[in-house]
C-alpha positions in Angstrom: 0.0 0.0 0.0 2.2 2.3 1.2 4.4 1.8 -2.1 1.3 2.6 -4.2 0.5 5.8 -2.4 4.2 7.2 -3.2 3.5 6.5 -7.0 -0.3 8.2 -6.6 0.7 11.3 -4.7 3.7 12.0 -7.0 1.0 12.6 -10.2 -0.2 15.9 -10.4 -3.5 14.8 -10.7 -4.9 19.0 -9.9 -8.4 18.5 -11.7 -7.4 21.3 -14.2 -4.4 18.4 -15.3 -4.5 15.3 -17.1 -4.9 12.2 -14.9 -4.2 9.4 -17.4 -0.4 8.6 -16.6 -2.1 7.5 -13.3 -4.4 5.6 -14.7 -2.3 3.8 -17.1 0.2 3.2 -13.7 -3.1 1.9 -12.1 -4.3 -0.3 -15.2 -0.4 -2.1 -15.7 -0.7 -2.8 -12.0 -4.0 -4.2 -12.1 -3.7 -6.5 -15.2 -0.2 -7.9 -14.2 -2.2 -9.4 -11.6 -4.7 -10.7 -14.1 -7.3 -8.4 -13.1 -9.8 -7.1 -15.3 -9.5 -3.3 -16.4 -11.5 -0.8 -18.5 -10.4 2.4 -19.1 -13.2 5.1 -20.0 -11.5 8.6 -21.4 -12.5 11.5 -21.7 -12.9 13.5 -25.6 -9.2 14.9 -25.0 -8.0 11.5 -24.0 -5.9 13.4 -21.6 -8.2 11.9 -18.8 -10.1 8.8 -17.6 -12.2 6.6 -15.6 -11.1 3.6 -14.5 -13.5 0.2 -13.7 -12.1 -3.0 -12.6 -13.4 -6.4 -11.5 -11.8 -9.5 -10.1 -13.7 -12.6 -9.2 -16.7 -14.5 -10.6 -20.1 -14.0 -10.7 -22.7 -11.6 -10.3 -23.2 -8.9 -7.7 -20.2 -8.3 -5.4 -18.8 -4.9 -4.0 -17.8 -1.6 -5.4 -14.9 0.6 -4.4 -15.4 3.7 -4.9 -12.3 6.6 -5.1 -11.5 9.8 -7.1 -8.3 10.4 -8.7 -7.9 14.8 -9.0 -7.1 16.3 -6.2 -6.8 20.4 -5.6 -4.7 22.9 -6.0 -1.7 24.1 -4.0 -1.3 27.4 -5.3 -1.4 29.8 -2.7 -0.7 27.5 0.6 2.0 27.6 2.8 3.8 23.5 2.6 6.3 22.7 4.5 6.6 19.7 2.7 6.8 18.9 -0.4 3.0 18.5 -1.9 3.7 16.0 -4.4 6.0 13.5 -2.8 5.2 11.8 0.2 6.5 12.3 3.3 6.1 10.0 6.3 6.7 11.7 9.2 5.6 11.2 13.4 2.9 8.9 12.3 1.9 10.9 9.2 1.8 10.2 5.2 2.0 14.0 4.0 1.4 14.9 0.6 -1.7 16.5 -1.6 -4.4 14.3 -1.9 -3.3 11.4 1.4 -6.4 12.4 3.0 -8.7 13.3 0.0 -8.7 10.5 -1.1 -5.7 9.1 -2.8 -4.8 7.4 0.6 -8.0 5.1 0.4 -7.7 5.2 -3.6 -3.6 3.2 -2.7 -5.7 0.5 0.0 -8.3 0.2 -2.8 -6.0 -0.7 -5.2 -3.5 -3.1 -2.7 -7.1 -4.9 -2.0 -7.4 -5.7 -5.7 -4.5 -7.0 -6.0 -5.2 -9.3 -2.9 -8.3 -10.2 -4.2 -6.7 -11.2 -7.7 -4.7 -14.0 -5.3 -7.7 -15.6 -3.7 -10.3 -18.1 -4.8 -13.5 -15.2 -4.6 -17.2 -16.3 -4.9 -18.2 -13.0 -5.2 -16.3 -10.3 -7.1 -14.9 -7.4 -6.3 -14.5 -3.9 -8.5 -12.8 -0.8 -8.5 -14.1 2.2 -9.8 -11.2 5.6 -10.2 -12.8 9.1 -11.4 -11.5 11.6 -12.4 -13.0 15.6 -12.1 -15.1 15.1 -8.8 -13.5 18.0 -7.3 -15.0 20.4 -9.9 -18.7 18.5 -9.3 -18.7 15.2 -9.7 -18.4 15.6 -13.6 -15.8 12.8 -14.7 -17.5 10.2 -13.2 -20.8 10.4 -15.2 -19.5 8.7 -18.3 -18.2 5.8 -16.1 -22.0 6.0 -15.0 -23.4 5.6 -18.1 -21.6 2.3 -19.1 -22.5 1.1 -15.8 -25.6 1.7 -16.7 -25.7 -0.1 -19.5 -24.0 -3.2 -17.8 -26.2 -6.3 -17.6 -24.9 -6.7 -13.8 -24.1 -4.2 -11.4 -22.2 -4.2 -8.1 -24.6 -5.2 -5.2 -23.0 -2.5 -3.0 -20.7 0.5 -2.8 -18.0 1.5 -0.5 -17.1 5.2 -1.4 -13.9 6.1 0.3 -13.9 9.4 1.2 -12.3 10.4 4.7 -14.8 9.5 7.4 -12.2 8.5 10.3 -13.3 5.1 9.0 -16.8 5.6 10.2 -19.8 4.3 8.3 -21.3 7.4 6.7 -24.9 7.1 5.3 -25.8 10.7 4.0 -24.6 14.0 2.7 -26.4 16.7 1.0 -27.0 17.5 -2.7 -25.8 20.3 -4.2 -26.6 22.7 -6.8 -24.1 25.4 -8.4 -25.9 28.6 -9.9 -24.7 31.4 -11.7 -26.4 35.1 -11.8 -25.8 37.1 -14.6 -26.4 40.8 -14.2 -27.0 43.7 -17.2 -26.6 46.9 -16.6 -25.6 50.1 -18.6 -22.5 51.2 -18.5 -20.9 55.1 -18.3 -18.9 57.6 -17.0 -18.5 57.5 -12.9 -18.8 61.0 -13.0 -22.3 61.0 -14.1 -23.0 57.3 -12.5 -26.6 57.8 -11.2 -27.4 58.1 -15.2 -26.3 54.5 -15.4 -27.1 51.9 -13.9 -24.6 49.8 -12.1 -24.5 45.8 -12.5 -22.8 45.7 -9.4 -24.9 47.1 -7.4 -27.8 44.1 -9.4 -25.6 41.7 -8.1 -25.4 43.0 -4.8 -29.2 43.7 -4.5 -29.2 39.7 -5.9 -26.9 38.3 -3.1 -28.8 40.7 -0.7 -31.9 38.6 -1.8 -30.2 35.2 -1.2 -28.9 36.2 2.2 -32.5 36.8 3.3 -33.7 33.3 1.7 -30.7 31.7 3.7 -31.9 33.2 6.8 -35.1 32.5 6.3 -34.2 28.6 5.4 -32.4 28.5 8.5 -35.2 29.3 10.7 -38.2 27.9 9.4 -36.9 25.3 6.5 -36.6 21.3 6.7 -33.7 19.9 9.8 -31.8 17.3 10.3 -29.8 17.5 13.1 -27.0 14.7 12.1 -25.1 17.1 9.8 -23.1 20.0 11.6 -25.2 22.3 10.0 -28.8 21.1 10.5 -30.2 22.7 7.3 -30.2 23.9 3.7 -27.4 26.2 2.8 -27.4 28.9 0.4 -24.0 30.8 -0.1 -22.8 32.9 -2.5 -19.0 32.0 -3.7 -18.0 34.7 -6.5 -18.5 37.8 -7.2 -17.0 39.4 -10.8 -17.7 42.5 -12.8 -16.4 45.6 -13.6 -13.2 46.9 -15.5 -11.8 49.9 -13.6 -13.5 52.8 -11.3 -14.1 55.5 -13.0 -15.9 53.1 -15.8 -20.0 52.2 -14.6 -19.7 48.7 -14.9 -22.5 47.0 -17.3 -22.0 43.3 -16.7 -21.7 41.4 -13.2 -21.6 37.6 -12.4 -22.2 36.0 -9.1 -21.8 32.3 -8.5 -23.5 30.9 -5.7 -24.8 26.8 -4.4 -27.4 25.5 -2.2 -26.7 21.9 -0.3 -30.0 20.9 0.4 -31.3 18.4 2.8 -33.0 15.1 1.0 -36.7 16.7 1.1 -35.7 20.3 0.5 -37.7 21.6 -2.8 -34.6 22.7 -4.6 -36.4 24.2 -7.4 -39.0 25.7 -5.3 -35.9 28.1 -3.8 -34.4 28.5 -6.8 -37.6 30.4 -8.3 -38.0 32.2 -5.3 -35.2 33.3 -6.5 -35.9 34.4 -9.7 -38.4 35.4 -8.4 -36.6 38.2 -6.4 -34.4 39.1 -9.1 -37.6 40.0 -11.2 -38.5 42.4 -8.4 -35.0 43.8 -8.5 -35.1 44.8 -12.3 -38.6 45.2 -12.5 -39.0 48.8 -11.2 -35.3 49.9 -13.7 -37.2 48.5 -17.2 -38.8 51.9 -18.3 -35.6 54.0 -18.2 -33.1 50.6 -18.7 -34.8 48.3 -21.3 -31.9 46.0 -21.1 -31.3 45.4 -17.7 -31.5 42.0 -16.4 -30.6 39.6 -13.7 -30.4 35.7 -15.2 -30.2 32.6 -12.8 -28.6 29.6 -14.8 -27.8 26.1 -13.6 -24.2 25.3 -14.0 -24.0 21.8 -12.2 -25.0 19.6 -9.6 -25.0 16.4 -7.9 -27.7 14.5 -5.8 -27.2 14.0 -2.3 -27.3 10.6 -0.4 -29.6 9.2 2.0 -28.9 5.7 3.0 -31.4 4.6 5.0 -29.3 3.4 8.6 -31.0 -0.2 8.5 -30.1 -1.0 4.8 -28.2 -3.7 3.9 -25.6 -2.4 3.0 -24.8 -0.2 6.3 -25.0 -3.4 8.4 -22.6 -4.8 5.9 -20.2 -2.3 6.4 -20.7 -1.8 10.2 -19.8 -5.4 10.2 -16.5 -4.8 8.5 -15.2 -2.0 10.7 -16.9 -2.6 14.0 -18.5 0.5 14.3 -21.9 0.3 16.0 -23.2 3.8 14.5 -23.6 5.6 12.0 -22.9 9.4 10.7 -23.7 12.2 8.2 -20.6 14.1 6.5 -21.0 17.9 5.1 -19.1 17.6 1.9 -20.6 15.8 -1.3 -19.2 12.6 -3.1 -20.2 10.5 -6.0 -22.4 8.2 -3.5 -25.4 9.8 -4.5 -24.8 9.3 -8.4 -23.8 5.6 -7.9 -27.7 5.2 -5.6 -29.5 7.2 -7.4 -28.6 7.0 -10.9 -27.4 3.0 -10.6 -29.8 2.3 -8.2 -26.5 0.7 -5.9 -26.6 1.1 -2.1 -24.1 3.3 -1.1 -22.1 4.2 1.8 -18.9 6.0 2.6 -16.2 5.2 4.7 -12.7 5.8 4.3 -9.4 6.7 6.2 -8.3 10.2 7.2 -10.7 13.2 8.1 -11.6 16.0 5.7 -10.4 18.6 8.2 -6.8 17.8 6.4 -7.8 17.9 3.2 -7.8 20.8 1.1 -5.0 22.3 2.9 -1.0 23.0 2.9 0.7 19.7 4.6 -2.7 17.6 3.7 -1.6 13.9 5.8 -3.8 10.8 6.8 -2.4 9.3 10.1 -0.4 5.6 9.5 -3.1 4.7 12.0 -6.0 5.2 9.4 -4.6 3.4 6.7 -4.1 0.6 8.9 -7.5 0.8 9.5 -8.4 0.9 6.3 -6.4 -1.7 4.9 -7.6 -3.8 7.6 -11.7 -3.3 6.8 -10.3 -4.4 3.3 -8.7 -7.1 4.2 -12.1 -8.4 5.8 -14.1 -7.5 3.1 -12.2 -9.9 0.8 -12.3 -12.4 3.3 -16.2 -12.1 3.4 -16.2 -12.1 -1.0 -14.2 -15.3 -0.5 -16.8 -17.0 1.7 -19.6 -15.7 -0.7 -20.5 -12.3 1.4 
């Protein structure tokens, strides 16, 4: 394992890169061990999915791990970001925690189960883009979908301290445009400022946010018991004494399962009609446009499925949780129609930062939740 994570964290997998020398790294190692590989790439070719099965049969489990990871621009390492470094107890390096640390246990599993007599198979699935939405994935989706068998389960890895996570919100990422007309600061109450739309606009979800907080849907297993609305981006303008006619705000809601997602999101259009209505007879062409750039569904296991006691069973733990970022577990359930839960080493309070690490500890863990789960495909689940 630990061999496999120095080759992963040494690719500069940053979603904005390609990702397919990994995968090919990933695909020699698999298929020297006779396992079975497909590689699914993108229209560049510079990227790809990866999907994998070893052992007979129909059903079996799904591992689930992403291969981009984010960027380091900006942060302060101390160590080197893409190299590992094992340290006090530590494997440092962009990506250990989220998730390329699970992706390296995944893999060292695979190659375990390619040496046993399974009764029931085991696969691997590697995307790539999930940092940027979950949008690499959904071609791997689709052939899935198309398969005449599908995985029984699915174990997404993300870093849950190795607890058994059942849910996470959905999330949906929106873009306001805003028109105005442009001129000269000096005369800029005979313009009108998009700016200031887009400000009104974010005003407007601040309000809905507040009033989502109080009286919306709750569930008090996530950290933050309700639907979010926040606004991410702001851009417009090309220097000050210039009116500026053109602003953009992007903004997401996370919604609880239940939450009418499109119900909020006229409401909001809803507001920005009230906004511009009142500016039409002197400013014809102002506007304020809510588009939908992307989203991904959220997951909501229920805690008594089968596949929660399944997993429970493999790590011990006697509960359950709920984790506040997103994953490709919903996809996989609701688009595949695969129970889904996530579990994996590390905690997501390192990821996304300088000196990123998942303890030795949690890869032992892992490796040993693996180690029972191919135990459990050898005796037939």
């Amino acid at each position: 394992m630990r061999d496999i994570l120095d080759r992963l964290v040494a690719f500069d997998t940053i979603s904005a890169n390609p990702n397919i020398a990994l995968m090919h790294y990933v695909r020699d190692l698999l298929e020297a061990a006779g396992v079975a590989v497909t590689l699914v790439p993108d229209a560049t070719g510079g990227k790809a999915n990866l999907y994998a099965t070893t052992g007979p049969g129909e059903g079996g489990v799904m591992l689930s791990g992403h291969t981009d990871v984010v960027p380091v621009e900006g942060q302060a390492w101390t160590k080197p970001p893409f190299a590992l470094t094992e340290s006090e107890g530590r494997y440092y390096g962009r990506g250990t925690a989220d998730m390329k640390g699970f992706v390296a246990c995944a893999i060292a599993a695979m190659l375990n189960a390619a040496r046993r007599p399974l009764k029931v198979p085991l696969h691997l699935a590697l995307s790539y883009d999930e940092e940027i939405g979950c949008m690499g994935v959904r071609s791997l989706i689709d052939m899935l979908a198309l398969a005449p068998v599908k995985p029984r389960f699915c174990i997404v890895g993300e870093p849950t301290a190795m607890q058994v996570a059942t849910g996470h919100k959905g999330k949906v990422a929106l873009r306001a445009t805003c028109i105005g007309r442009e001129g000269h600061s000096a005369l800029a109450p005979l313009a009108l400022n998009a700016l200031h739309l887009a400000a009104d606009f974010l005003n407007a979800v601040r309000r809905l946010q507040a009033e989502v907080a109080a009286t919306g849907l709750q569930d008090g297993d996530y950290d933050v018991p309700y639907t979010t609305l926040h606004v991410g981006k702001m851009s417009g303008g090309v220097q000050v004494n210039i009116v500026p006619n053109h602003a953009m705000m992007d903004f997401e809601i996370r919604s609880l399962a239940g939450e009418d997602v499109a119900g909020l999101i006229r409401r909001l259009e809803a507001e920005a009609e009230a906004i511009i209505a009142p500016l039409r007879a002197e400013f014809p062409e102002a506007a304020i446009r809510v588009e939908r750039l992307w989203d991904y569904p959220g997951l909501g296991t229920p805690p008594d499925a089968g596949v929660v006691n399944f997993v429970k069973g493999l790590t011990g733990a006697n509960g359950t949780i709920k984790v506040a970022f997103g994953t490709e577990g919903g996809l996989f359930d609701q688009r595949l129609g695969i129970p889904t839960v996530i579990c994996g080493p590390g905690s997501m309070a390192q990821g996304h930062k300088p000196d990123e690490f998942v303890s030795v500890e949690q890869m032992d863990l892992c490796q040993a939740m693996l180690g029972r789960l191919v135990d459990r495909l050898e005796a037939g689940l």
